[in-house]
N, C-alpha and C positions, 0 to 999 in steps of 0.2 A: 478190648475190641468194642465197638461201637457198636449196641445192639438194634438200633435202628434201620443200620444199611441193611442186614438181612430181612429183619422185618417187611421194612420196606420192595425190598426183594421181590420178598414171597406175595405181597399183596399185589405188588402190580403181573409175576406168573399166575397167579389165581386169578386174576380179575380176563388174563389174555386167555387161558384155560376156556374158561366162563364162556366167554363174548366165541369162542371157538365152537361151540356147540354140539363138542365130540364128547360122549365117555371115557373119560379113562380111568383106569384099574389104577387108582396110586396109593392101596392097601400096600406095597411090597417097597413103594417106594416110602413112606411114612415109616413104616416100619427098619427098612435099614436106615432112615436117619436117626429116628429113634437111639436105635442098638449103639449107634456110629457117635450121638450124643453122649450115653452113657458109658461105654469104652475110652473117649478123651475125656470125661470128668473122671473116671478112675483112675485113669495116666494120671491125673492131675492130680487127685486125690492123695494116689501113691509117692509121691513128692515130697508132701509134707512129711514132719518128724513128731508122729506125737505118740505117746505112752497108750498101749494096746490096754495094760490094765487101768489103769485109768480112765479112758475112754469107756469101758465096759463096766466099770463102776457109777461113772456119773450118767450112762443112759440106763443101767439097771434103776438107780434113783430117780431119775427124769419119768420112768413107764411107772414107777411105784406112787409117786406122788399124780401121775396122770389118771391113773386108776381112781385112788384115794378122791381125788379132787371131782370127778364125774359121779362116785356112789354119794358121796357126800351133796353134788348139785340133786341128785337124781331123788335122796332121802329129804333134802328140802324142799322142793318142786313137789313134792308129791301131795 
């Protein structure tokens, strides 16, 4: 999908919003898109076929070396 048509979208609603000169509460609306973003990237997510142990291995390694790599910036900086 074309990420600019919504982009696009949302800038010219925001800008009509704006030029409208009303308040609105759109904490509830942000918020379900939000939620409504993260639920079809899960659907999506859930699609693919990949190795749970695996998966849980190489971000165990990924957090260990990100650790490692920040105490080590953190002891040289100092």
């Amino acid at each position: 999908m074309n990420i600019f048509m919504p982009l696009t979208a949302g800038i010219v609603v925001g800008c009509l919003l704006r030029k409208a000169k009303r308040r609105f509460k759109i904490d509830a609306l942000v918020s379900t898109s939000l939620l409504a973003m993260v639920f079809f990237l899960g659907v999506k997510t859930g699609k693919v076929h990949v190795s749970g142990l695996w998966l849980f291995g190489v971000s165990g390694i990924f957090a260990v070396l990100t650790i490692a790599g920040s105490l080590l910036l953190a002891e040289v900086g100092r």
